[in-house]
C-alpha positions as a Markdown table, in Angstrom:
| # | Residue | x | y | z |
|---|---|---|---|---|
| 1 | Unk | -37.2 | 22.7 | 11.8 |
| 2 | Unk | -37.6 | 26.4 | 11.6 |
| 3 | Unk | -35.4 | 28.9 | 12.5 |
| 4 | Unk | -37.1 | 30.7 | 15.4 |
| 5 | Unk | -37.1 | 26.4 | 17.1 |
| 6 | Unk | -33.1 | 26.4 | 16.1 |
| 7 | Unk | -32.5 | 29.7 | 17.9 |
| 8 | Unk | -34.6 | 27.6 | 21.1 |
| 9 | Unk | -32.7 | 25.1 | 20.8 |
| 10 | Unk | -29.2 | 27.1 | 20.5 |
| 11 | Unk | -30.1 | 28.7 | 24.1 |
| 12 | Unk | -30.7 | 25.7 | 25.4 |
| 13 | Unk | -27.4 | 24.1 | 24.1 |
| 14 | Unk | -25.6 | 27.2 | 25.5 |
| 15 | Unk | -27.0 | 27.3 | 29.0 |
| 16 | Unk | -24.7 | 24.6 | 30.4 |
| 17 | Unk | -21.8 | 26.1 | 28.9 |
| 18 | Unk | -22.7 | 29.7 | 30.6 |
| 19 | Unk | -23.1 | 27.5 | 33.6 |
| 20 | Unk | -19.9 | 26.3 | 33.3 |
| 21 | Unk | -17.9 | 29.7 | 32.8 |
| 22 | Unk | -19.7 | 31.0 | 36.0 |
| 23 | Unk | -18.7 | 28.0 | 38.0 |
| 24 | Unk | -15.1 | 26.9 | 37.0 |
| 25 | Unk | -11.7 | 28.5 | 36.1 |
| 26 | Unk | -11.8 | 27.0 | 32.3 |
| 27 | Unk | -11.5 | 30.6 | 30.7 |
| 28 | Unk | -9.0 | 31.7 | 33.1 |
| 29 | Unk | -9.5 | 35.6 | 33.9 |
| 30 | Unk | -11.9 | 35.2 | 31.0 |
| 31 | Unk | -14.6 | 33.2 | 32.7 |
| 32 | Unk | -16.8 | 36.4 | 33.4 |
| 33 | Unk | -16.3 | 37.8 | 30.0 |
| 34 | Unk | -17.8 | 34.7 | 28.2 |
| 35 | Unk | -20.2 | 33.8 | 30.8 |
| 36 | Unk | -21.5 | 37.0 | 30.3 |
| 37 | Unk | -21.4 | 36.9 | 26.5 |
| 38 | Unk | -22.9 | 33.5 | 26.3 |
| 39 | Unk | -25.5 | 35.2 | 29.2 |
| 40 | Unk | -26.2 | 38.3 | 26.2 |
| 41 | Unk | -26.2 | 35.7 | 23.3 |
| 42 | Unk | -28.7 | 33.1 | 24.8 |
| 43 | Unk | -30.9 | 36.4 | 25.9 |
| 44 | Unk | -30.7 | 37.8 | 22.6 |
| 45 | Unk | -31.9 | 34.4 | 20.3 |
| 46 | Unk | -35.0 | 34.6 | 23.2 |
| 47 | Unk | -35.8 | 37.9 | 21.8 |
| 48 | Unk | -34.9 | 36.9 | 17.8 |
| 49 | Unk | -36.8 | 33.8 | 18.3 |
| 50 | Unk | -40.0 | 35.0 | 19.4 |
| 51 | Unk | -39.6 | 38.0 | 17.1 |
| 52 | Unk | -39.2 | 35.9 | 13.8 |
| 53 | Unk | -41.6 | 33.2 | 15.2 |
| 54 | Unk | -44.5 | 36.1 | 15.3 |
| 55 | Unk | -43.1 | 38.1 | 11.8 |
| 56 | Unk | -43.2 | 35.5 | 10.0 |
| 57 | Unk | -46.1 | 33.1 | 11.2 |
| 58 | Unk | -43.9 | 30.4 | 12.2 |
| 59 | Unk | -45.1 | 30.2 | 15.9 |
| 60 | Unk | -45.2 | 25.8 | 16.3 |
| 61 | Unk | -46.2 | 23.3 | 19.2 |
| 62 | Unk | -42.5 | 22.5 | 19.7 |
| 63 | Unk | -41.6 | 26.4 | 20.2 |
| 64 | Unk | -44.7 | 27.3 | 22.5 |
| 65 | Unk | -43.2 | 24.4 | 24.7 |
| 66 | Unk | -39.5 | 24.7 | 24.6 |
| 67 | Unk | -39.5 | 28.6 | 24.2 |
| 68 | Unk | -40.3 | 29.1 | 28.0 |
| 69 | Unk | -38.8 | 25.8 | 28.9 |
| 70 | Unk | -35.2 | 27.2 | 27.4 |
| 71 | Unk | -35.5 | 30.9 | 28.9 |
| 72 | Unk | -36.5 | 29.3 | 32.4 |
| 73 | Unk | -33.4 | 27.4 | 32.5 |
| 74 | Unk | -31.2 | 29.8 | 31.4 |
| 75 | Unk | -31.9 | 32.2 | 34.1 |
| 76 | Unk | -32.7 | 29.9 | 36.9 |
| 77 | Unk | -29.1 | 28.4 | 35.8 |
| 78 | Unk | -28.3 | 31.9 | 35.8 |
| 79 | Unk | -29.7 | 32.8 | 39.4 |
| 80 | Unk | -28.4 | 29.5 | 41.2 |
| 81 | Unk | -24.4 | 30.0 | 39.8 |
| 82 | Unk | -25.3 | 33.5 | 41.6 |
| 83 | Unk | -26.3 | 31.7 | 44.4 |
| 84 | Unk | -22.8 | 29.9 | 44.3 |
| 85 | Unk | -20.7 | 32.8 | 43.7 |
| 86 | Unk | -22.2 | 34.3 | 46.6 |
| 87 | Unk | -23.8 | 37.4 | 44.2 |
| 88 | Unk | -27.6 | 36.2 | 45.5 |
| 89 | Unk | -29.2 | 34.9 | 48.6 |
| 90 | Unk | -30.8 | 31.9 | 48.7 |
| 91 | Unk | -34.4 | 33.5 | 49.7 |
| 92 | Unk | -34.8 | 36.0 | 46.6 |
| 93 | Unk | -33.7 | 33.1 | 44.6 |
| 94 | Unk | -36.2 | 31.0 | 45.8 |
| 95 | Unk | -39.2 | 33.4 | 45.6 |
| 96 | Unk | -37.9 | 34.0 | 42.0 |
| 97 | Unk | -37.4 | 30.5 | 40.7 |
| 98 | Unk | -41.0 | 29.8 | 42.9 |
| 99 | Unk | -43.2 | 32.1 | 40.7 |
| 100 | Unk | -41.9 | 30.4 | 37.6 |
| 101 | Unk | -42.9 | 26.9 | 38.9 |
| 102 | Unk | -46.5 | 28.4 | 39.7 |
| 103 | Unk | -47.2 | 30.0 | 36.7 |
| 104 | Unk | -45.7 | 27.2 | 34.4 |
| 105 | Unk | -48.2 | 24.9 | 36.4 |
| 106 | Unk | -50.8 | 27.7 | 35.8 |
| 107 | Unk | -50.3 | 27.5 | 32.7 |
| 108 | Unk | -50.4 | 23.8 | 32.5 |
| 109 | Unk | -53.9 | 24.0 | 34.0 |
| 110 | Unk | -55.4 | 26.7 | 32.0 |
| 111 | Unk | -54.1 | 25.2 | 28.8 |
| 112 | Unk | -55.8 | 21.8 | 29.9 |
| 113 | Unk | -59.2 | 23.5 | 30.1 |
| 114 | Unk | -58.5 | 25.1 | 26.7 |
| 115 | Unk | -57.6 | 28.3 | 27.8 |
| 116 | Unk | -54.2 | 29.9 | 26.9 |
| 117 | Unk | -52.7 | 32.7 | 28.8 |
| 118 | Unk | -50.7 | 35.1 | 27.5 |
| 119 | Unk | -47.7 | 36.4 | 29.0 |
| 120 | Unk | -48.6 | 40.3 | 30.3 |
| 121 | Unk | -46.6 | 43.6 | 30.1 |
| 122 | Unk | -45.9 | 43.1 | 34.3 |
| 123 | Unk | -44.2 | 39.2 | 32.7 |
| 124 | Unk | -42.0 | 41.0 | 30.6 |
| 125 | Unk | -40.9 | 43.7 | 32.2 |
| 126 | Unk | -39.3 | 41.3 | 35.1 |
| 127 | Unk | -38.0 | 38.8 | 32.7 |
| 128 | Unk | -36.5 | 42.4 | 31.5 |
| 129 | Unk | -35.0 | 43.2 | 34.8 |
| 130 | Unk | -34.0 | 40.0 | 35.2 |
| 131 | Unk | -31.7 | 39.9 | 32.5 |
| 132 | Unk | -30.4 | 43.4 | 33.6 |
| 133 | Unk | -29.8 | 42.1 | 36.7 |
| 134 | Unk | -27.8 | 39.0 | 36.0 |
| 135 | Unk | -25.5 | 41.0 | 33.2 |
| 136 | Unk | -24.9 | 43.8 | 36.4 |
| 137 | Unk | -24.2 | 40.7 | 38.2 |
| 138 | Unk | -21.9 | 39.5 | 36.4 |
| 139 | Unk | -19.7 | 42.0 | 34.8 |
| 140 | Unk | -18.8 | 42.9 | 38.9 |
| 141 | Unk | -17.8 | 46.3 | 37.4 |
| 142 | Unk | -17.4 | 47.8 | 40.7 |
| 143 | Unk | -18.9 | 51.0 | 42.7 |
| 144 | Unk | -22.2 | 52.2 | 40.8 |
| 145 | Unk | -22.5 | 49.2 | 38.4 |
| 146 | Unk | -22.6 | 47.1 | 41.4 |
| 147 | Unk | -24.7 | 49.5 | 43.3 |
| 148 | Unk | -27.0 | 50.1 | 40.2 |
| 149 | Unk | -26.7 | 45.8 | 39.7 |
| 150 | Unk | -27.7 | 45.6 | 43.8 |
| 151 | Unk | -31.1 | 47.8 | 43.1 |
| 152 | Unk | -32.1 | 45.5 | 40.5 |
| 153 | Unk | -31.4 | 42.3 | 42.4 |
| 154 | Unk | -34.9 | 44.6 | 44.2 |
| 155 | Unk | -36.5 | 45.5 | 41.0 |
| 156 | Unk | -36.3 | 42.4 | 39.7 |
| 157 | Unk | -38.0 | 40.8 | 42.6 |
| 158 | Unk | -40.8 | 42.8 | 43.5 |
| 159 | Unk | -41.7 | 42.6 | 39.2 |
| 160 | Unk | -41.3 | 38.9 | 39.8 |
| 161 | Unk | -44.2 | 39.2 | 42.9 |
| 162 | Unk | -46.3 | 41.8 | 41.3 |
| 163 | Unk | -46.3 | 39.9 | 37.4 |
| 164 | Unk | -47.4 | 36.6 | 39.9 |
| 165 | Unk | -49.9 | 38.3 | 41.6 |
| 166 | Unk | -51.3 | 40.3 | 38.1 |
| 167 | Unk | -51.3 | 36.2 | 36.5 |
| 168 | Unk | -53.1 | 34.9 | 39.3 |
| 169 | Unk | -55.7 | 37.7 | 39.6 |
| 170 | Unk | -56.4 | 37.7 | 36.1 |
| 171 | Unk | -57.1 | 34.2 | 35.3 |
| 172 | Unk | -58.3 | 33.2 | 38.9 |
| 173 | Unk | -61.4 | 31.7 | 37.2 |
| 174 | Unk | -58.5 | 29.3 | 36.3 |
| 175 | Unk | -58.7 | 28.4 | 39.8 |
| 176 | Unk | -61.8 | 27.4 | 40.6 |
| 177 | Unk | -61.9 | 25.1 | 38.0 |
| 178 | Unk | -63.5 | 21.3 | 38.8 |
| 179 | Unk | -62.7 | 18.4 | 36.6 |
């Protein structure tokens, strides 16, 4: 197994223990702190991965698949803790976790018809704000950085709307596809 598939698989590993910080008193005053570094750490080995996986031509099956299987359940696990903590409503976490359902099964389509889409500026720019978002979130730093944390709870979703609508629109021949 490469490295770029161990860094996949480390995020993965790490998500229920971030879930776990958010959620319970096991840290003590220190829950926040290492949620939010286990929140930084996942997010970074997303970046590393993808980075050494392209560098170094060691893009595999395994990491096309788990690679956007482990970042969706990071930050769903991510936005439904919010959900708990009372940090999100319900709705935007809906809509958000929604658009990653339709374009995984998008994807799952185009892929059966031998067509592979790639993920677009619009794609990365909310997963980019989403991350932002969920470190505001949870650092609760108080006045701007919770105002500043509050305006990209609204970033993040309209990029989540807009890079759905930008997927859809460009591969809609996906959509009218007969078997």
């Amino acid at each position: 197994m490469n490295t770029p598939n161990k860094l996949t698989i480390l995020r993965v590993v790490m998500v229920p223990f971030f879930a776990l910080f958010m959620l319970t008193d096991l840290g003590g005053a220190w829950n926040k702190w290492i949620a939010l570094f286990l929140f930084i750490a996942a997010s970074l080995t997303d970046f590393l991965d993808g980075y050494l996986a392209r560098k170094y031509h060691l893009v595999t099956n395994f990491g096309k698949f788990m690679d956007p299987l482990a970042d969706k359940l990071l930050v769903c696990s991510a936005f439904i803790c919010m959900i708990e903590m009372g940090k999100l409503p319900a709705w935007i976490v809906i809509v958000i976790i929604s658009r990653e359902f339709i374009i995984s099964g998008f994807r799952l389509v185009a892929s059966d018809n031998g067509i592979v889409i790639a993920a677009s500026y619009w794609g990365k720019f909310k997963t980019v704000s989403q991350m932002v978002m969920i470190i505001l979130l949870i650092a609760d730093l108080g006045g701007f950085w919770n105002t500043l944390g509050q305006i990209f709870v609204y970033i993040a979703l309209v990029l989540t709307i807009v890079s759905l609508l930008d997927y859809l629109w460009k591969n809609k021949q996906v959509l009218s596809m007969q078997d």
